[in-house]
C-alpha positions as CSV (number, residue, x, y, z in Angstrom):
1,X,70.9,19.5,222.8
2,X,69.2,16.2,224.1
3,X,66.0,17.5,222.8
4,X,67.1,18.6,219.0
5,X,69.1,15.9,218.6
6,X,65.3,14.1,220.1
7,X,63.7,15.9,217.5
8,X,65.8,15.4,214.7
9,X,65.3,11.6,215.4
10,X,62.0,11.9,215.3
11,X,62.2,13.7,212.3
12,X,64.0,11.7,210.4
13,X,63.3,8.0,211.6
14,X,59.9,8.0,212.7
15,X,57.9,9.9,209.7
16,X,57.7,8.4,206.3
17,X,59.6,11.0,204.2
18,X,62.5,10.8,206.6
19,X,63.1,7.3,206.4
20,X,62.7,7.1,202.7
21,X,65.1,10.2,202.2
22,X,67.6,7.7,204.6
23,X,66.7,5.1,202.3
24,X,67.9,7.4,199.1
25,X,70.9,8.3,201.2
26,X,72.0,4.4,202.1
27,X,70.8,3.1,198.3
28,X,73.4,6.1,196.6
29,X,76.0,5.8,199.1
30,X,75.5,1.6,198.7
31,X,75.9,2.4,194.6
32,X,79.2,4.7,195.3
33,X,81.0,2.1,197.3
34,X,80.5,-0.3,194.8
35,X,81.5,1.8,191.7
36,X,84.5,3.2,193.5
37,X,85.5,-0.5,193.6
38,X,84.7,-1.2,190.4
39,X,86.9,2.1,189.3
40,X,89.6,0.9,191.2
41,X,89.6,-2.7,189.9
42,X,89.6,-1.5,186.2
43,X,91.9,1.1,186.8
44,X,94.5,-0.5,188.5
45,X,94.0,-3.8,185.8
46,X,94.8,-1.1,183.2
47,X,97.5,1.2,184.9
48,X,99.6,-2.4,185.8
49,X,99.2,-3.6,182.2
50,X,100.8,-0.4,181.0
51,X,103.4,-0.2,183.8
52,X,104.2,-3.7,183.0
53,X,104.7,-3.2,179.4
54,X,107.1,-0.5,180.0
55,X,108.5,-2.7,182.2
56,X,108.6,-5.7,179.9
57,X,110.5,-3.3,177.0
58,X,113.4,-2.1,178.7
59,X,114.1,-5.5,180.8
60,X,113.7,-7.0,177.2
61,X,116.4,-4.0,176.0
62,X,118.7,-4.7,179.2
63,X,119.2,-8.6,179.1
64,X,119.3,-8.8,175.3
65,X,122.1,-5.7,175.6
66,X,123.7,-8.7,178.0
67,X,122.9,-11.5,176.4
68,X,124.6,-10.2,173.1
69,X,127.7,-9.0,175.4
70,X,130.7,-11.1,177.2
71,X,130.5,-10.8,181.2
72,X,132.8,-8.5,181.7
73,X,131.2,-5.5,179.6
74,X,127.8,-6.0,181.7
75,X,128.8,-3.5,184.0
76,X,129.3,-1.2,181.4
77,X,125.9,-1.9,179.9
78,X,124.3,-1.7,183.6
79,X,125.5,1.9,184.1
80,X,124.8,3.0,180.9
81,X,121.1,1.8,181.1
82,X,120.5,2.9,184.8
83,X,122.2,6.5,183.5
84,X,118.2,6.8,181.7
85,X,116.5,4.7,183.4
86,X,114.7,6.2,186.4
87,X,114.2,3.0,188.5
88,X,115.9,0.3,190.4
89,X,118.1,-2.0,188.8
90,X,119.5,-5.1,190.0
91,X,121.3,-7.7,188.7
92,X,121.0,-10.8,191.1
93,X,123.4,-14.7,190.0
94,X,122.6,-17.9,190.7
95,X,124.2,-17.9,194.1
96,X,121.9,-15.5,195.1
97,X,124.6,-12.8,195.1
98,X,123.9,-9.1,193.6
99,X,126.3,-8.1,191.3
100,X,124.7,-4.7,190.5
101,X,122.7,-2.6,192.2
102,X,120.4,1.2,191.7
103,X,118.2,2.0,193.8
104,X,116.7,0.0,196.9
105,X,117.7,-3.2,197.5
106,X,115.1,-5.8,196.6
107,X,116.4,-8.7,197.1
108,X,116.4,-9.6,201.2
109,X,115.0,-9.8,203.9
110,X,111.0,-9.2,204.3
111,X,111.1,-9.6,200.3
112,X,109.2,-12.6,199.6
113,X,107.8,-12.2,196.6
114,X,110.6,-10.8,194.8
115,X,112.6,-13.8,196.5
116,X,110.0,-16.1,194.6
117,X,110.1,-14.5,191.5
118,X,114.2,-14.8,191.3
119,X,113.5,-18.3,192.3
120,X,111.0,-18.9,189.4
121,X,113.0,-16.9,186.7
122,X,116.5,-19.1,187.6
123,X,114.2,-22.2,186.4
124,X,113.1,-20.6,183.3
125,X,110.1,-19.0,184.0
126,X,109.5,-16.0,181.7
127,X,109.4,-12.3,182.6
128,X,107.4,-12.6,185.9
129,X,106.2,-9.4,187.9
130,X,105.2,-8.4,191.4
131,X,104.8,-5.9,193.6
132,X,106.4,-4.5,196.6
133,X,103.1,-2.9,198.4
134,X,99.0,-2.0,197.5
135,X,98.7,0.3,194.4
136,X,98.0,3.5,196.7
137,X,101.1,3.1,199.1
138,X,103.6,5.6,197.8
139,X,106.7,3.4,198.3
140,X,105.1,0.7,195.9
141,X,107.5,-0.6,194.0
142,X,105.9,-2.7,190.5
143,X,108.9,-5.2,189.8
144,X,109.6,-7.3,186.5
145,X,112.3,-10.0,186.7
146,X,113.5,-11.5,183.5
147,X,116.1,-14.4,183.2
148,X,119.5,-13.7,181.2
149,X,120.7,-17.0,179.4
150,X,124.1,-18.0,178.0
151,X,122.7,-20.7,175.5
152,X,119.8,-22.8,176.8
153,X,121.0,-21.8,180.8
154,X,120.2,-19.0,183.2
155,X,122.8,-17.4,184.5
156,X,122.1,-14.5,186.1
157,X,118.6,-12.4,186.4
158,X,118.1,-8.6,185.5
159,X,115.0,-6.7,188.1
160,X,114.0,-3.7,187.4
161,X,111.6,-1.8,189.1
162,X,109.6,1.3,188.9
163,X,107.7,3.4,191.5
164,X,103.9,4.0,191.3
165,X,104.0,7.5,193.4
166,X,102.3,9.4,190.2
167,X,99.6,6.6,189.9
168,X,99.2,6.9,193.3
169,X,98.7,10.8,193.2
170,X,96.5,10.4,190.6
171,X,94.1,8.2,192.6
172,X,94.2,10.3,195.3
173,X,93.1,12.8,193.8
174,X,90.9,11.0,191.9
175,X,89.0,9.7,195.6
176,X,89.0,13.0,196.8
177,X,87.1,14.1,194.2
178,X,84.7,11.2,194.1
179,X,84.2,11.5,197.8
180,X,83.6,15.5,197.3
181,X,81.1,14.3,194.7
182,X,79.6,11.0,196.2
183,X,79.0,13.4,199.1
184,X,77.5,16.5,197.3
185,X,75.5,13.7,195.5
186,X,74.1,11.7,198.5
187,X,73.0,15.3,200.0
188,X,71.5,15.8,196.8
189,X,69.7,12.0,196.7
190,X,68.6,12.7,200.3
191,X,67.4,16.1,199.9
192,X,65.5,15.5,196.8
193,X,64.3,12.2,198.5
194,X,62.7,14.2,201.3
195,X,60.7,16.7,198.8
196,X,59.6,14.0,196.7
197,X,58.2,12.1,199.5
198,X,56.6,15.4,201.2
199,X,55.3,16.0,197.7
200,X,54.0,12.7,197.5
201,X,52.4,12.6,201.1
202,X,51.0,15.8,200.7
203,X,47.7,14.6,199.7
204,X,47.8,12.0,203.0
205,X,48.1,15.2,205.1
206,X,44.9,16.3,203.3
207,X,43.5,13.3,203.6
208,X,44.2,13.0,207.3
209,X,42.5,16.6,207.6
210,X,39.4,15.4,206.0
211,X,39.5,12.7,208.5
212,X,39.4,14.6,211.5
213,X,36.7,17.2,209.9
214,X,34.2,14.0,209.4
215,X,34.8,12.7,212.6
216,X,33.9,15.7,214.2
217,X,30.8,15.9,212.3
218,X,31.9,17.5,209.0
219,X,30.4,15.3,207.3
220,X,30.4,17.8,204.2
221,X,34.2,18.1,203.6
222,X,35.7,16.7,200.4
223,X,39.0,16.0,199.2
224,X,40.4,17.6,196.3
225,X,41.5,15.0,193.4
226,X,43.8,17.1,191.1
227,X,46.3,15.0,191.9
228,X,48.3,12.9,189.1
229,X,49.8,9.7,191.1
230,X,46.7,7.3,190.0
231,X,47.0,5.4,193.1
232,X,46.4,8.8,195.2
233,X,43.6,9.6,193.1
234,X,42.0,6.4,193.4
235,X,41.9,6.6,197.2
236,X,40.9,9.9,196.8
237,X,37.8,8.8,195.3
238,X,37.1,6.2,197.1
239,X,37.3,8.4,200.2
240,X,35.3,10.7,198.3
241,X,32.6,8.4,197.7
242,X,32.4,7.3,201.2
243,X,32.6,10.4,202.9
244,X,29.0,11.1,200.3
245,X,27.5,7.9,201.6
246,X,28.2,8.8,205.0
247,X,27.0,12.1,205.0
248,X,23.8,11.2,202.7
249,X,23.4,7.8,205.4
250,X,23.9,10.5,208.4
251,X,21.1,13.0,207.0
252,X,18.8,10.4,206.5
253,X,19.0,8.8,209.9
254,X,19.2,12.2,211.1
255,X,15.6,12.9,209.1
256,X,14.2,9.6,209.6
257,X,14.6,10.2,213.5
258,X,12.9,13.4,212.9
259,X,10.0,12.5,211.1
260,X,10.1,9.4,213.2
261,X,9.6,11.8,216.1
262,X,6.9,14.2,214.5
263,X,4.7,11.3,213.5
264,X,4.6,9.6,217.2
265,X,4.2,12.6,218.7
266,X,0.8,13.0,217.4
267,X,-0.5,10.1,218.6
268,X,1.5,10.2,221.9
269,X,-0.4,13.8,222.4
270,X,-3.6,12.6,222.0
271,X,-3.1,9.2,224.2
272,X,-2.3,11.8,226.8
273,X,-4.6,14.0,226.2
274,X,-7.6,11.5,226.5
275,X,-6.5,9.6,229.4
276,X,-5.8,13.0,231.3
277,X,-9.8,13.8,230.5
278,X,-10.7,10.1,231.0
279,X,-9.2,10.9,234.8
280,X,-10.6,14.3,235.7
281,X,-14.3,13.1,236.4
282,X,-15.6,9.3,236.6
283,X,-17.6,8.4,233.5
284,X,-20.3,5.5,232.7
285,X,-18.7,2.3,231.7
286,X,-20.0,3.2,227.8
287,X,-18.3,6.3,227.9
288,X,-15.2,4.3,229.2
289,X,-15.8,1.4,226.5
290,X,-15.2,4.3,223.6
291,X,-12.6,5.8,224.8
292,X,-10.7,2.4,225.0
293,X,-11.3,1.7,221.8
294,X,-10.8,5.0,220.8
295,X,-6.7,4.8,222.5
296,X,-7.0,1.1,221.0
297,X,-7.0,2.4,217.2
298,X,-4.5,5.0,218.7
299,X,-1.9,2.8,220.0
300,X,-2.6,0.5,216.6
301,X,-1.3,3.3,214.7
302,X,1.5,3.7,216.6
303,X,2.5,0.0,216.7
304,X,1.9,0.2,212.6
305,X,4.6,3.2,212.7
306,X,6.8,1.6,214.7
307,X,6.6,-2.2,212.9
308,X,6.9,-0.2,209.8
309,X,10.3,1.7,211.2
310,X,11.9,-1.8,212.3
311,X,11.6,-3.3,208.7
312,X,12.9,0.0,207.0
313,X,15.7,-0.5,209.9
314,X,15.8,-3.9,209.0
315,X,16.5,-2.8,205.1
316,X,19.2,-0.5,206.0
317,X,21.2,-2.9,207.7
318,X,21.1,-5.6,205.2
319,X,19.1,-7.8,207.5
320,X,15.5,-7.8,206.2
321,X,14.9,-11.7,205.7
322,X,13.6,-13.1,202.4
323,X,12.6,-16.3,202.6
324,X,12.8,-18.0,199.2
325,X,9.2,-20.0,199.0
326,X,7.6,-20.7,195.3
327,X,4.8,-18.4,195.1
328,X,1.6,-18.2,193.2
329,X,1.3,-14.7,192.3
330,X,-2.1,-14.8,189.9
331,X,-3.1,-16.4,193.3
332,X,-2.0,-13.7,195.5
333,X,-2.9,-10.3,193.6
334,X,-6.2,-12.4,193.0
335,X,-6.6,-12.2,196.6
336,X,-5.6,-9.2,197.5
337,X,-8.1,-7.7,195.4
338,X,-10.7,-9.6,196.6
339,X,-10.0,-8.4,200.0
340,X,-10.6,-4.7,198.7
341,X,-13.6,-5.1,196.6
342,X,-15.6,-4.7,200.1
343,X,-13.6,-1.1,200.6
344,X,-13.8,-0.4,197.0
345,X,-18.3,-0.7,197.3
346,X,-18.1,1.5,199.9
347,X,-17.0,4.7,197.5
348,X,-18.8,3.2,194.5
349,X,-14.9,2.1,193.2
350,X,-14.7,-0.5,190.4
351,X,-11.8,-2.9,190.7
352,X,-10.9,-3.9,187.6
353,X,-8.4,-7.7,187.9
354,X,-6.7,-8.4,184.3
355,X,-4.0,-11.2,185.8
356,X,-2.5,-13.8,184.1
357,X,-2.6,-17.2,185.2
358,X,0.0,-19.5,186.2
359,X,2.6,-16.1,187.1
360,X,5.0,-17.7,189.9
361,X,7.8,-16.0,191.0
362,X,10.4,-16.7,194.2
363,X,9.9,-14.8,197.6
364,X,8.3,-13.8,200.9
365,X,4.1,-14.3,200.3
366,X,3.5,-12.5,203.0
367,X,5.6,-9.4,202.3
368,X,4.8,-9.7,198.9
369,X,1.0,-9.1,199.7
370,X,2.3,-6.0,201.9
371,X,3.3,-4.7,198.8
372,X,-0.3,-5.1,196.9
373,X,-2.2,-4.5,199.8
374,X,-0.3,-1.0,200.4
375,X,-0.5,0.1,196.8
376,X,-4.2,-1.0,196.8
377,X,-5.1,1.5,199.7
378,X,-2.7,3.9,198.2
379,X,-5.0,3.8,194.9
380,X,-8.4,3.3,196.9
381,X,-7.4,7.1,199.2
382,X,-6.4,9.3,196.1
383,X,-9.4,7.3,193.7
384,X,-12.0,9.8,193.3
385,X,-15.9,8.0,193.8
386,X,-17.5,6.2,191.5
387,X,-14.0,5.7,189.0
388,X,-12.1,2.7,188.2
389,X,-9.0,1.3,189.8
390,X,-7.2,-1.3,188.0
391,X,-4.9,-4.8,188.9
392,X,-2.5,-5.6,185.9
393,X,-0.2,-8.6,185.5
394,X,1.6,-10.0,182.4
395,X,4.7,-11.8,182.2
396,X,7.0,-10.2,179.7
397,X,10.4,-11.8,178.6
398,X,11.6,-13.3,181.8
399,X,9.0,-10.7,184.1
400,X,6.5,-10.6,185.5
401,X,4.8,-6.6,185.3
402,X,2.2,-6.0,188.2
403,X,0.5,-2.2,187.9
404,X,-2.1,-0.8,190.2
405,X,-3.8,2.1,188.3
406,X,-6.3,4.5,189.6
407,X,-8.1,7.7,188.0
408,X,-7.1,10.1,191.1
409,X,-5.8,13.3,190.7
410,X,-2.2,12.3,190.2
411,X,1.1,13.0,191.2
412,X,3.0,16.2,190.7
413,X,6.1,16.1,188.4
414,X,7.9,18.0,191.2
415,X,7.2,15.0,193.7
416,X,7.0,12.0,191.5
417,X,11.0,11.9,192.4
418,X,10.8,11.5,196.2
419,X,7.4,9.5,196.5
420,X,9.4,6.6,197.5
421,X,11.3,8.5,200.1
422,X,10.0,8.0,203.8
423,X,7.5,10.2,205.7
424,X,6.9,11.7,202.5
425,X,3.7,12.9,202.0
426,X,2.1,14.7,198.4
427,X,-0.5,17.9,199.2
428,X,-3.1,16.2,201.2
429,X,-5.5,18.0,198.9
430,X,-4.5,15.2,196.6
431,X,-6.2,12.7,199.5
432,X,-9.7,12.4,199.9
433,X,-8.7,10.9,203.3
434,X,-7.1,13.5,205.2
435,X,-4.5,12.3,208.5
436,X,-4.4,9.0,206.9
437,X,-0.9,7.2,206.7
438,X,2.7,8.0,207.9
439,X,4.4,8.5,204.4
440,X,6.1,4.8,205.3
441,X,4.0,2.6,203.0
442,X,6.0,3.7,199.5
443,X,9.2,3.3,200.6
444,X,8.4,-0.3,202.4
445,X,7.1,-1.0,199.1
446,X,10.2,0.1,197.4
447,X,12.2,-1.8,199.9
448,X,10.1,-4.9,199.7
449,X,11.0,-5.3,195.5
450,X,14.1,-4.5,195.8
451,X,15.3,-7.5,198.5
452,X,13.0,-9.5,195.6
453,X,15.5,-8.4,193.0
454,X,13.0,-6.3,191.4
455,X,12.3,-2.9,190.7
456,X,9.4,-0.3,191.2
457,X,8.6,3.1,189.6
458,X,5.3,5.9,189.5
459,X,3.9,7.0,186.2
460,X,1.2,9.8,186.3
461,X,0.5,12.9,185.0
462,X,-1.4,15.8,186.7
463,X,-4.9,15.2,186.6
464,X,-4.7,11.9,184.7
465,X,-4.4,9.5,187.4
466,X,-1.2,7.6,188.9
467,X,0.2,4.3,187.3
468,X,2.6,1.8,189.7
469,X,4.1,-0.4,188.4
470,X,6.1,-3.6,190.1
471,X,8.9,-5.5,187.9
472,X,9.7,-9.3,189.2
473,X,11.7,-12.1,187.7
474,X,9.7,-14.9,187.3
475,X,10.8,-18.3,189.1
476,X,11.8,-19.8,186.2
477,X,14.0,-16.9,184.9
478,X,16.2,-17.2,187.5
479,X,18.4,-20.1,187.7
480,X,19.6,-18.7,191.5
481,X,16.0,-18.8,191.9
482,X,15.2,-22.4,190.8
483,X,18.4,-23.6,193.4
484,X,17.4,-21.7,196.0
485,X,13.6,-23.2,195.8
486,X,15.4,-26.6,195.5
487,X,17.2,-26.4,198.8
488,X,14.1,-25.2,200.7
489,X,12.2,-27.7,199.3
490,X,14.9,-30.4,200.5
491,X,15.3,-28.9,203.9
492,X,11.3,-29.5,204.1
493,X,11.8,-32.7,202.9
């Protein structure tokens, strides 16, 4: 017993839907205590009114019968009347005395009121009435007393009075009716309290479901939004949206740690490899001197891997640093491709610069010439010999539009969409550099432009070259820009 009435507790107090079908049941019962007051109040206004007016009409018949008749023919009158009338009637003098009497005695003891209204009527008051209990007591009497004059003086006082025992059965059964009903109808309020508010949570249970599949690793569920409460639906979503990002954010740490993996491992195997053969025999300090500088460009590779891991890290979280610095960018991509004309000689590559001077944008110079530097290599492996690659930078409308062109081989259709994605890697038959790069440079690129508020993209077709092309706002474009150069300039000052 302990534990249902435990569980019913539970039920009903401690979940959502039971409380609010409580609330439903407190709100109607509040509503039906108030009404049945309100009934009563209006009802019992408009029964005394009528009662009274009855009341008023045959006290007026009795004392104007008396009135109009010498003293000693009010008995006669009095018996007559209380022959009909079905009531107590009293006839009360100035010495308090009753000289006739129907009925139960109403003037006495424990009769206060009455007492007051005699009093009152003997000093000229008007009809004045009074009753003897509440309105639902069946021995309530509703009294009217009305002076009797002879000339301008009271001389005696006619009561009459008149049970309430049918009003009184009428309201009784009236409440027991509304109670029947106010009872059937809380159950009701209650009942369809609970299924509206299961109804309505229905889509939390779901949602608590989904919850539990994602954090055990179901990253893949999805909640269904064919719901029509807005509010649901917009959670819904939203859930939605993040329970994509988490499971598109999950996959890509989950492949970034595998590629991440693949591409040290290479290195890692060789390192071993050539210090285990460096140790099996003693060798002449030249053929020591190679191999160092052999694990040298080894472990150079794998520190350029693992610097370039930290700044896509470093992306991810929202904490890759941009300092804002005035740069000269005809400066800079003037630079950068002077720095490659040595590379370009080597394969015969021309390296064409058509820059614009005076192109100044806000930023980081030194990841900026990351940028140039890795698309410049990019163009310079997949450039055939002997072609043309090509530095382009105009300032158009409020940027500035940097593109590296080269007369390579191109990019597929099929991969032009995920060349920007990490580790990714087109056909090395496209590279006349085989084993070269981790597939990191392109997306540090893309990341690079787009902490500079800017925007990169790949136009090639098959056979006809590739095309990148870098979109910056120029420094004076930018009002954010132009305060933000402002303050570094003062904290220099």
């Amino acid at each position: 017993m302990k534990n249902w009435f435990s569980s019913l507790y539970n039920h009903f107090f401690r979940t959502f839907r039971g409380r609010l079908a409580m609330h439903y049941i407190a709100v109607e019962f509040a509503i039906l205590v108030v009404a049945a007051g309100l009934i009563y109040w209006v009802l019992s206004m408009q029964i005394y009114q009528e009662v009274d007016e009855d009341l008023f009409r045959d006290a007026q018949q009795l004392v104007h019968q008396l009135e109009e008749s010498p003293t000693a023919q009010w008995g006669h009158h009095l018996r007559e009347f209380s022959t009909y009338y079905r009531g107590v009637v009293q006839l009360v003098n100035r010495d308090g005395l009753i000289l006739f009497s129907v009925g139960e005695e109403l003037v006495g003891h424990e009769k206060h009121d009455i007492a007051h209204a005699v009093h009152g009527a003997f000093e000229g008051n008007a009809t004045i009435f009074v009753s003897t209990r509440s309105l639902l007591r069946e021995d309530n009497l509703r009294v009217a007393v009305m002076p009797i004059r002879a000339g301008t003086q009271v001389v005696a006082v006619a009561i009459l009075a008149r049970t309430t025992r049918d009003i009184q059965k009428f309201f009784k059964l009236l409440y027991v009716l509304g109670s029947i009903l106010g009872l059937l109808s809380m159950l009701i309020s209650g009942l369809v309290g609970y299924r509206m508010a299961r109804r309505s949570l229905r889509p939390i249970n779901d949602i608590t479901d989904a919850a539990h599949a994602v954090a055990h690793g179901d990253l893949s569920r999805r909640l269904n939004s064919s719901v029509h409460d807005q509010e649901i639906r917009d959670l819904i979503h939203s859930l939605n949206q993040m329970f994509e990002c988490l499971e598109t954010n999950f996959n890509s740490q989950k492949r970034f740690v595998s590629d991440t993996s693949h591409e040290l491992r290479h290195p890692i195997t060789i390192l071993k490899s050539e210090i285990e053969v460096a140790l099996m025999q003693d060798r002449s300090p030249e053929e020591y001197k190679a191999l160092l500088k052999q694990l040298f460009s080894i472990s150079e590779r794998m520190q350029h891997i693992v610097n370039d891991m930290l700044t896509l890290a470093q992306a991810d979280a929202g904490t890759l640093e941009i300092p804002q610095e005035r740069i000269d960018l005809s400066l800079l991509l003037q630079e950068v491709g002077q720095d490659h004309l040595m590379l370009f000689a080597k394969r015969n590559i021309n390296l064409e610069m058509d820059i614009q001077d005076d192109l100044e944008v806000m930023g980081d110079q030194r990841r900026l010439e990351r940028v140039f530097y890795n698309l410049l290599n990019n163009a310079s492996r997949y450039a055939p010999d002997a072609s043309t690659v090509t530095l382009y930078a105009r300032a158009e409308g409020e940027e500035v539009i940097i593109r590296v062109s080269d007369q390579g081989p191109g990019v597929p259709l099929e991969a032009q969409p995920h060349l920007f994605e990490r580790f990714f890697r087109v056909d090395d038959a496209r590279n006349n550099q085989k084993g070269e790069g981790a597939g990191l440079g392109l997306a540090i690129c893309k990341h690079i432009v787009l902490a500079h508020q800017g925007s990169i993209s790949v136009h090639s077709e098959p056979g006809h070259g590739a095309t990148f092309e870098v979109r910056l706002p120029l420094s004076s474009a930018n009002p954010d820009y132009s305060k933000r150069l402002q303050n570094v300039l003062q904290d220099t000052l």
